[in-house]
N, C-alpha and C positions, 0 to 999 in steps of 0.2 A: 885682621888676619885674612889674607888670599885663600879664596876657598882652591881644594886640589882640583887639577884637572884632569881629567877621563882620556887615558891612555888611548888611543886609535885604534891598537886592536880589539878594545870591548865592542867597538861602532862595527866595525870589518869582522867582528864574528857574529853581531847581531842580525848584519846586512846579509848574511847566510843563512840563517835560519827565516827569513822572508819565504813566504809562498812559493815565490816563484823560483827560490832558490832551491830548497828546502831539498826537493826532490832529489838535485845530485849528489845528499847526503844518506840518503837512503836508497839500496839496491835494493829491485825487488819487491817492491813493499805494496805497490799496487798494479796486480796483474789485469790488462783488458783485452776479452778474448778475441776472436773476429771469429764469425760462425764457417761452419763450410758443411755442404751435405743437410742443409735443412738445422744447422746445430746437432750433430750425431757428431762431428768433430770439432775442432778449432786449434786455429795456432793463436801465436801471442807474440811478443818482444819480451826480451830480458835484458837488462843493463848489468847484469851482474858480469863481473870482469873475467871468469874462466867457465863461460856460459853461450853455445850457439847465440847470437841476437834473434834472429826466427824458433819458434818451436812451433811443432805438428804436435796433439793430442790427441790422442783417439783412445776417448773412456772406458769404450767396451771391450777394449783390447788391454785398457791398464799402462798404454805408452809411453810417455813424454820424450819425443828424441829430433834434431834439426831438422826444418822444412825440407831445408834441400843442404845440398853441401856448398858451405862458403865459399871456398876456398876456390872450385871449381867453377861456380858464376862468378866470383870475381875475374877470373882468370879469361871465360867467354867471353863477359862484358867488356873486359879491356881491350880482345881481343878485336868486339864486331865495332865497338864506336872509337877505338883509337884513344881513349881516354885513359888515365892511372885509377886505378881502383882498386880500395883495401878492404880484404873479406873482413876486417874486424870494423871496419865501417860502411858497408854497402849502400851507395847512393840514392835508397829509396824505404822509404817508412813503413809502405803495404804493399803487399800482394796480392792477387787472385789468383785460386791452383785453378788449370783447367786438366785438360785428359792430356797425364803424364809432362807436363809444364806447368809453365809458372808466366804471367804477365806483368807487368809494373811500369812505373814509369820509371825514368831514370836520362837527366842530360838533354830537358828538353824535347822526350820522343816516347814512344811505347816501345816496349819489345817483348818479345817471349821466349824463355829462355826455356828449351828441352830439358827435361831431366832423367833421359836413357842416357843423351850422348854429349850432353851439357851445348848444345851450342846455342848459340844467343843471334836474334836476328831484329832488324826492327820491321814492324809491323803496324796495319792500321788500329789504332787505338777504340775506343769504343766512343761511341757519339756524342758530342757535348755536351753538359747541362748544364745552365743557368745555375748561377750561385743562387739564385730565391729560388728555382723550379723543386716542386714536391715530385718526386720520383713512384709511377706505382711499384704496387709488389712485382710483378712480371718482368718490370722494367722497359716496357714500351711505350709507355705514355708517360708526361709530365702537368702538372697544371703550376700556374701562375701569377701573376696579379699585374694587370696594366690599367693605370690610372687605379680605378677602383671598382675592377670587374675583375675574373679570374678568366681565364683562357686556360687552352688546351694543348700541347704541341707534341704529333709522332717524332719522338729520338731514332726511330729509321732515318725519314727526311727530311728535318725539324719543319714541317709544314703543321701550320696553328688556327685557330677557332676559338670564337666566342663561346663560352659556359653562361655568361650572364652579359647584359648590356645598358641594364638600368641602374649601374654602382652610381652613385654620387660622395660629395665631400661628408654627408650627414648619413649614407646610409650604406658604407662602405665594406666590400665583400670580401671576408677572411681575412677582416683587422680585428686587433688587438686596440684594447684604449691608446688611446695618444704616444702617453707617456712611456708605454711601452712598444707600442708598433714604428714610432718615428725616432726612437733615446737619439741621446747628444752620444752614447757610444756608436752605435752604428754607423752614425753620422761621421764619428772620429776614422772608421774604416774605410770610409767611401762606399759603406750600404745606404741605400735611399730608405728601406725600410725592412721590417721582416718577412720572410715565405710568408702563404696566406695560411691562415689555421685552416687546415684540412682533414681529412680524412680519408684516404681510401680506402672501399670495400676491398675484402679478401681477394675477390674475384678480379679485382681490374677495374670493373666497369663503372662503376659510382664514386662520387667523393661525397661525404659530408661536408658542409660549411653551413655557413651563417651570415646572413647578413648583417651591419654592427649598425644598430640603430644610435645617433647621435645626438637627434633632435633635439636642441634645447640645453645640452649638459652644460656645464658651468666651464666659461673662456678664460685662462689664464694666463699671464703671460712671464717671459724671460728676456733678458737683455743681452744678445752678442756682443760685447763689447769689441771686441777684433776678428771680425769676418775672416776668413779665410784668404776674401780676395783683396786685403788690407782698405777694405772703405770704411764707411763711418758705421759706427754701433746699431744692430739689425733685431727688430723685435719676434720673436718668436713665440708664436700663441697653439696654447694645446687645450683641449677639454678636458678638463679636471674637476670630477664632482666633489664637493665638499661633505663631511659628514652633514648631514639632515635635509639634504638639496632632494631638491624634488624630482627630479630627473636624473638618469645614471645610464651608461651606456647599457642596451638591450641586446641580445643576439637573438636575433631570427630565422632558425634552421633552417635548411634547406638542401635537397639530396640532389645532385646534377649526373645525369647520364653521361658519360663523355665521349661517347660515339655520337647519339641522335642528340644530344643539345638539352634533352626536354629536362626543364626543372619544377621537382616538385616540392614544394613547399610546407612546412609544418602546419599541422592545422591546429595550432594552440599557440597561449601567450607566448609572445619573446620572455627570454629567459636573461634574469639579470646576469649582468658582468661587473661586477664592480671592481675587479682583481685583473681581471687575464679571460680571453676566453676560455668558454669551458673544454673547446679543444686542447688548447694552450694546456690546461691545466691536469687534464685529463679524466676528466668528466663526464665527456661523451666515449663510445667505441661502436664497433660494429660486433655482432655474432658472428661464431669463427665460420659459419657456413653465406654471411651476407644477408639474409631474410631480414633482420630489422638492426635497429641502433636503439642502442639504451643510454639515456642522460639523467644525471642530475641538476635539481635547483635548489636552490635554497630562498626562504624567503628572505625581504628586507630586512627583516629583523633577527635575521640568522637562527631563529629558535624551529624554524619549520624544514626538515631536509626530506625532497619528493621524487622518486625512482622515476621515472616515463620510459615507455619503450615507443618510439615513431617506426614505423610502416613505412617503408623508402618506396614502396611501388602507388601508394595512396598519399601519403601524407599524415593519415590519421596515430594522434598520439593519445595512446593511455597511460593514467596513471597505475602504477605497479605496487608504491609501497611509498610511507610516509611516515614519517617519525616527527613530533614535537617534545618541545620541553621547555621549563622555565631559562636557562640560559641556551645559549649557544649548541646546536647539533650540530656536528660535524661528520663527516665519514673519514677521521685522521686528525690527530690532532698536532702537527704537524706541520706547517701551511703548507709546504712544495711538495709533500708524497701525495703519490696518487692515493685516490679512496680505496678504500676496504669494503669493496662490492663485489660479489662473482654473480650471473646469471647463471643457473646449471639447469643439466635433467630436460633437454631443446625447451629454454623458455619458462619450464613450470614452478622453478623453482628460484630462489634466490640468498646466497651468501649475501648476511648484511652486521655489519661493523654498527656494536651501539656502547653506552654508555650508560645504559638505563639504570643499571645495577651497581653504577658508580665507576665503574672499572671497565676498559675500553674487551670488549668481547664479541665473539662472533655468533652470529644466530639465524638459524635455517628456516626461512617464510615461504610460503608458496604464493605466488606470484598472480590467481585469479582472486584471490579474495585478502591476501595480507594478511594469512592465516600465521601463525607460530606453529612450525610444526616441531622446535629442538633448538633450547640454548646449545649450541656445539661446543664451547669455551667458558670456565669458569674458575672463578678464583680471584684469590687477592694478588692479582697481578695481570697483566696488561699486552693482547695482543697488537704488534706494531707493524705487522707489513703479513700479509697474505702469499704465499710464496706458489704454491702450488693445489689445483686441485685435481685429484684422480677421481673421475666421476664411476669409475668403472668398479674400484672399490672402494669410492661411498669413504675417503678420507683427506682430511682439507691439511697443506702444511703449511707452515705459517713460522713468523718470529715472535718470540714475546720477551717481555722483561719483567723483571720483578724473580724469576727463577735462580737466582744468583745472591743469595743471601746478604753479601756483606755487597753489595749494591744494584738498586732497584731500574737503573739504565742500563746492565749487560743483556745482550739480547742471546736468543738460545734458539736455537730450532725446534720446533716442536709439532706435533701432529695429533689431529684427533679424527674421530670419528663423523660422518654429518650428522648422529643420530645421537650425539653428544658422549658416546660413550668411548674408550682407549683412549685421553689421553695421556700422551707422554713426551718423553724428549728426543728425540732424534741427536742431537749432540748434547753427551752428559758428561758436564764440565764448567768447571765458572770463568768461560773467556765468554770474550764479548765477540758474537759472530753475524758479519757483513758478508751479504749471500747474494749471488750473480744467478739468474735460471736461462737456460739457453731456451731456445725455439723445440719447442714438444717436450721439456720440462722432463730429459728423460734420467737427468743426475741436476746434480748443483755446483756450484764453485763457491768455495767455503774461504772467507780470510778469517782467521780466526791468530785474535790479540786481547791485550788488554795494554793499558795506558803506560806499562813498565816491560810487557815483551811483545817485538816486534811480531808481527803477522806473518804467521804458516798457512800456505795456500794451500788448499787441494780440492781433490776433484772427487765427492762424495756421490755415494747413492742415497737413494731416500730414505735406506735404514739406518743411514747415518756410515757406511762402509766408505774408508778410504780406495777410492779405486787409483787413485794416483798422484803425487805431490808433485806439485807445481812448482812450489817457491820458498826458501824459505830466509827473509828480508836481513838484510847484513847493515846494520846501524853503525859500524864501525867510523863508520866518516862522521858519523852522527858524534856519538860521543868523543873523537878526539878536540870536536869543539869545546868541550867541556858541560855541555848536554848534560841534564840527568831526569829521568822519568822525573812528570812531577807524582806526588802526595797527595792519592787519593784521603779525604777526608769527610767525617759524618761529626755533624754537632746539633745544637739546639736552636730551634727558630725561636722568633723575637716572643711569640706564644708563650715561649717556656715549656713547650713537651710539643711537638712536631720536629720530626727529623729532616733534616735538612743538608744536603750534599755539595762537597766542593774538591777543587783542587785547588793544590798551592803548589808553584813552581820556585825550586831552591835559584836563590842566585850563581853563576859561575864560582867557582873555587869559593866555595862555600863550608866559613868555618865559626861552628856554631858558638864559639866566645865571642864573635863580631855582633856586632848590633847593623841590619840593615833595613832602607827604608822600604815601607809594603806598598803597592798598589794594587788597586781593584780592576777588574775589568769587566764591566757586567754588560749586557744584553738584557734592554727594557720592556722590548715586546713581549707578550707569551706565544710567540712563534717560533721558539729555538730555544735548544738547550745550548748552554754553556758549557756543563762538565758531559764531555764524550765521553763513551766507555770503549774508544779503541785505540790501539797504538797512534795513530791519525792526529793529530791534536785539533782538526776541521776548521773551518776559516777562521773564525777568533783566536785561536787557540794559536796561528802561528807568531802573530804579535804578543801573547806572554812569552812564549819560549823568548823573542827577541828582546823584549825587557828585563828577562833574569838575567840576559849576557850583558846587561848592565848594569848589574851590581841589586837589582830589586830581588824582594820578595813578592810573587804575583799569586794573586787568588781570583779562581772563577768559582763562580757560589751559585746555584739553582734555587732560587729562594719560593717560599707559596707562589702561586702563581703561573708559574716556567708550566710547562708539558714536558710529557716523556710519565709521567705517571697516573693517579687518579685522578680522577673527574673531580670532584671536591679539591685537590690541592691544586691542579688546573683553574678550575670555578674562583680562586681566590683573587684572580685579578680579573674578573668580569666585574664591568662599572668602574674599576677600582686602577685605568692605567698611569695615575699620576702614582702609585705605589710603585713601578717600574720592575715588577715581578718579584717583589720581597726586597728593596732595599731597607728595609728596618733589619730582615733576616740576616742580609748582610753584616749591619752595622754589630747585631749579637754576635753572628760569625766570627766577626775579625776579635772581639775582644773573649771571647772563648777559646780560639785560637792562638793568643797571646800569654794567656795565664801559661800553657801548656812551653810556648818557644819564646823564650827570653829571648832570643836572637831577632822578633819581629820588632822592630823601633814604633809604636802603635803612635808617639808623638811625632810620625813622619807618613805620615800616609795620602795619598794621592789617589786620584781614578780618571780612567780613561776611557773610553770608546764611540763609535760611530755609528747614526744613524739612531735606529732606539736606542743605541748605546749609550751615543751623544748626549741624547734626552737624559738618562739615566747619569750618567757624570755631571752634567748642572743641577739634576733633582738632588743627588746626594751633598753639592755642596751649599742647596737653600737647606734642606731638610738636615743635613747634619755636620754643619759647621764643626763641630766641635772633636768630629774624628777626621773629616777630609779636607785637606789643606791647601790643596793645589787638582785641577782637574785639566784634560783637555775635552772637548766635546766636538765631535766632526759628525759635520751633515748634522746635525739634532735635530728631533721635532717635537720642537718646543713649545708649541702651541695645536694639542691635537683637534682643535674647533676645525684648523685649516688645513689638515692632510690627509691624507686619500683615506677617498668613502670608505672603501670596503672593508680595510684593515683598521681602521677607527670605530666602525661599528661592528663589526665581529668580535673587537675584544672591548671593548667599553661601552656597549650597549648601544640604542637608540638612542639618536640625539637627544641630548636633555641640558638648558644652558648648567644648571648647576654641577655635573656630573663630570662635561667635559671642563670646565674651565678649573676642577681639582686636577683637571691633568694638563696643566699649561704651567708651564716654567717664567714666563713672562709674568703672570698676576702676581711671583711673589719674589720677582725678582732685586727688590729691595734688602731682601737678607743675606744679598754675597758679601761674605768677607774674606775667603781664601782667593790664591789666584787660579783665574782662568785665561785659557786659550782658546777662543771660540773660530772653528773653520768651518767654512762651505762654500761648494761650489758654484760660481754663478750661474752655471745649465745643467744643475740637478732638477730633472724633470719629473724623479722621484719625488724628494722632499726640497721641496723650493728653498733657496736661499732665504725667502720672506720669510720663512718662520725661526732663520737665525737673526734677521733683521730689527724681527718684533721685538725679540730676547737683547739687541744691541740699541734700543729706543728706550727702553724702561729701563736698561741700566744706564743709559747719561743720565736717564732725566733722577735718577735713584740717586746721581754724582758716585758711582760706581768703577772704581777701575779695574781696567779688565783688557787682552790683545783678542785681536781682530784679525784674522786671516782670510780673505776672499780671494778664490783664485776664478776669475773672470768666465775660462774658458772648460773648467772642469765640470763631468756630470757627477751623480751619486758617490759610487765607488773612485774618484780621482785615479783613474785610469789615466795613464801616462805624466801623471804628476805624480805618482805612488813614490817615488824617489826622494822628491823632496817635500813632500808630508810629513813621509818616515821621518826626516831630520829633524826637523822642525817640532814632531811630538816629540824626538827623543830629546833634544835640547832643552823643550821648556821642561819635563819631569826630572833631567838630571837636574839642572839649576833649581828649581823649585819645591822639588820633593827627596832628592839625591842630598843637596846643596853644594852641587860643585860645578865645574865647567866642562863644559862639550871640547873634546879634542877639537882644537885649532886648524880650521881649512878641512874639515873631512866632506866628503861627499859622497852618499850616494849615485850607482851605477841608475842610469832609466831603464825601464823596462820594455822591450819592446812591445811597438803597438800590432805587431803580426794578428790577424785571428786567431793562431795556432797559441800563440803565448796568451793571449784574451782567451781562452776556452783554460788553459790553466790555471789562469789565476782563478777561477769559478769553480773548478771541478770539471 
């Protein structure tokens, strides 16, 4: 019997729901302001079809009405450059208001277009910068990175100067490790590298940086198999420390005057990098008046996190405040948000983000002796982002979760007291709310959704008052795909009494007398959640939407381990990342979830994902043959002995052989019996090809069958092969887990490799 084959349009509605797609399906849905007045105003873009495209807001007035009139600069503009132009499409993305105009580019040129008497002129444009130059605040100066020193250059007359003159290959100024200051993306763009991690003082006159100590780190290399310039195959060697290597990239502060030159140096140990630097990451800052810089470090063994405040006119650093613990301290638990630190009160005091009490909270120390002067935050529930602090009335506002009863990831606004006492909620309601704060934090921008209705924008005061709506997101394009919110869901961990969260996404034309097949999608790291709580469905989330349009049942599951909660259900995957964040929890998930929907075919079940993900779709088909039958695994790191230091021993402790090699997919890769599809890229400078390699060595030698997909020229993320990845997963899960066939000749569209479409795909 011929298995059926998969009609074209399930492919061509899935190929829509893509990332990069996704957007033109949803109006509206996320507003980005551009400040104006210091943030006291800002306009925005709206895509919405009977909607100004420019909007002016002005909060204190309660506004939202068009920048300027369309109609009338289309009409100038066509006017001064001889071109056709449609106010319902105006030739330019941004503008600057200046006094009574408006500036933009547009066609090749600058101009400024009046807005008494609308006329449009072209004009000189404003001074060049370099794609790497760091821009100060004032906008007068730039710094930048040659060879491996930072220079200095006035945007009056672009005339430039050394900041430093001692960078070398080993000890190189305002980099980032390797793998991240050189990527094979950048590379894709025609960037040689990244800006230099910088900092500038408020004032202008200083930057932060760091010198990247290199010495010694561990050399690794990659294969260009097809150069650019079509010659023969080019090796590419990067510093790459290994979990338990003795050496790791160091960053060596240092504050540079950019007038006189003079640089003064931290007078304390380099501070590890094992990630990013701490600028990069946002670690370091300055005081809003420029007097010192405050950083964090953390020790090797991530159980020590230490405040310093350095002295930019001396060099001299003291320590401020220090926390330990038996596993991991963090300030966010989170990997990419910034920490949950304020300095307040000039210096004397400090907001500091702990966990001591199990639960992520805030708490008020003073800063000459690391006194406790006031838990500020408490409860069984979990602050996630610091939003605001009014030091004038002594009240911190912030996000938290867990205030949302029927689930513990909606985040809520909320505010307390510094002296721990009022608090409360600032928005009282159970959506899940993503908050934007302008420059002097004098309102917020509120999206406020949940995973079933689109996001209402507005523009709130801090008592939580609507002073003005922004947006409110028209998903209509959305669901005539045949889209449908997934199903939020609460079941039982593999424990038997821990609660545990997920979403399941219905398949297209979904009819519950059908039996259809399920897959998994999980994320292995405990650095990300899988089930969002906002309309958004966030990077993973837009590949289930695109596998329900093909006929699956898709489930993301938050198992022990994940973050976004308590310290303890966090804590369960420390030491422990061959568990791959609760894949047992999973496995009860899905068959708790089945008793309930006869519609899930639990004898057809699949998993997929990339990256930890990757990891985590070969762990589930060594570990549990008997429910996963077919997986794909892209980029996997499959063997955590060999992949980056810093995210290796952050969640699975100090090196220890026994510990790590429970999380190597390779030791026990003799138990596959479902099918796989194992991809990676061969200039993933993230996760090396080598550790899908190991994983494709000990399955010959195991006589193991299994497909192999290497694409030569691709990094991490298969940026610019995302087109035909996408097929490629889709084809093996329909044949292998579906059991039918991939429409005949379909293809995906590529995606462009613009910057602008590269900053999409990411957020």
């Amino acid at each position: 019997m011929n298995p059926t084959r998969l009609d074209a349009d399930a492919y061509r509605t899935a190929e829509r729901l893509l990332r990069h797609n996704r957007g033109e399906l949803v109006l509206d849905g996320r507003i980005r302001p551009r400040w104006i007045d210091g943030g006291a105003r800002f306009w925005y873009t709206s895509d919405a079809p009977d909607s100004p495209r420019f909007l002016l807001v002005d909060p204190v007035e309660g506004t939202r009405e068009a920048a300027f009139d369309h109609a009338r600069l289309a009409t100038a503009l066509a006017t001064a450059s001889g071109r056709d132009v449609d106010a319902g499409a105006l030739p330019f993305a941004a503008f600057e208001p200046t006094d009574g105009a408006i500036e933009f580019d547009a066609f090749g040129a600058h101009w400024r277009c009046s807005l008494d008497d609308y006329d449009c002129a072209g004009v000189e444009g404003p001074p060049p910068r370099g794609l790497l130059d760091v821009v100060a605040p004032d906008g007068r100066h730039a710094v930048f990175r040659q060879e491996y020193d930072i220079r200095a250059r006035s945007l009056a007359d672009g005339r430039d100067w050394a900041l430093t003159d001692d960078g070398s290959a080993d000890r190189d100024y305002g980099a980032n490790p390797d793998y991240f200051m050189y990527s094979t993306l950048l590379g894709k763009l025609g960037i040689p590298h990244l800006p230099p991690a910088v900092l500038w003082s408020p004032d202008s006159r200083r930057v932060l940086t760091h010198r990247t100590d290199m010495r010694g780190v561990r050399e690794t290399h990659l294969v260009e198999a097809l150069p650019a310039d079509g010659g023969p195959p080019k090796l590419r060697t990067q510093r790459f420390a290994h979990p338990g290597d003795e050496r790791m990239p160091l960053a060596e502060f240092v504050v540079l005057d950019v007038e006189s030159g003079k640089a003064v140096p931290a007078l304390a140990e380099p501070v590890a990098m094992p990630l990013m630097s701490p600028i990069s990451r946002r670690w370091a800052w300055w005081t809003e008046d420029g007097s010192a810089v405050y950083y964090l470090s953390s020790a090797r063994d991530m159980r020590t996190l230490t405040l310093h405040r350095l002295d930019p006119t001396s060099g001299e650093v003291r320590t401020v405040l220090n926390e330990s613990g038996a596993t991991r301290v963090e300030p966010t638990q989170l990997l990419g948000q910034a920490p949950m630190v304020r300095v307040l009160s000039d210096g004397t005091e400090v907001l500091w983000y702990s966990q001591r009490d199990n639960w992520g909270h805030l708490y008020l120390h003073g800063t000459r002796d690391g006194e406790l002067r006031a838990q500020v935050t408490r409860g069984s529930w979990a602050v996630q982002e610091i939003l605001h602090v009014d030091e004038e009335q002594r009240v911190v506002y912030f996000l938290a979760s867990g205030m949302v009863a029927d689930d513990p990831y909606r985040r809520t606004v909320c505010r307390a007291a510094l002296d721990g006492s009022g608090c409360a909620k600032v928005t009282d309601d159970d959506l899940d709310h993503v908050v934007t704060v302008p420059p002097g934090a004098a309102y917020f921008i509120d999206s406020a959704s949940t995973n079933a209705l689109p996001p209402v924008t507005t523009v709130r005061g801090w008592d939580g008052r609507v002073l003005v709506e922004l947006a409110r997101a028209d998903i209509s394009r959305l669901t005539e795909t045949g889209w449908s919110p997934p199903e939020r869901f609460r079941v039982t961990a593999a424990d038997g009494h821990t609660e545990i969260h997920g979403m399941l996404y219905r398949p297209h034309g979904f009819d519950p007398a059908a039996r259809y097949p399920v897959l998994d999608h999980p994320y292995g790291f405990p650095s990300a959640t899988r089930v969002v709580p906002s309309f958004d469905p966030g990077y993973y989330g837009y590949d289930a939407e695109a596998m329900a349009a093909l006929g699956f049942v898709v489930v993301a599951i938050d198992g022990r381990g994940s973050p976004g909660r308590d310290k303890a259900f966090h804590d369960a995957s420390y030491g422990r990342v061959g568990d791959a964040a609760g894949l047992a929890d999973h496995v009860a998930a899905l068959r708790e979830l089945g008793r309930d929907r006869p519609w899930m075919d639990l004898n057809r079940v699949g998993v997929f994902g990339m990256s930890s993900g990757g990891f985590a779709a070969v762990r589930a088909l060594l570990d549990h043959p008997e429910v996963f039958k077919a997986g794909v695994a892209e980029c996997g790191v499959h063997d955590l002995r060999y992949a980056e230091q810093g995210v290796a021993e952050m969640y699975n402790g100090p090196f220890d052989a026994d510990t790590y090699a429970a999380a190597s997919n390779v030791d026990i890769a003799d138990r596959l019996t479902g099918k796989l599809l194992l991809v990676h890229g061969g200039l993933d400078d993230s996760f090396s090809p080598h550790l899908t390699m190991r994983l494709v060595e000990r399955l010959i030698a195991a006589d193991k069958d299994f497909e192999l997909l290497i694409v030569p020229g691709s990094d991490h993320a298969f940026v610019g092969y995302d087109h035909y990845l996408n097929r490629r997963r889709w084809d093996f899960l329909v044949r292998h887990v579906r059991g039918a066939e991939p429409p005949d000749g379909y293809r995906l569209t590529p995606v462009s490799l613009d910057p602008e479409a590269i900053a999409g795909l990411f957020g």
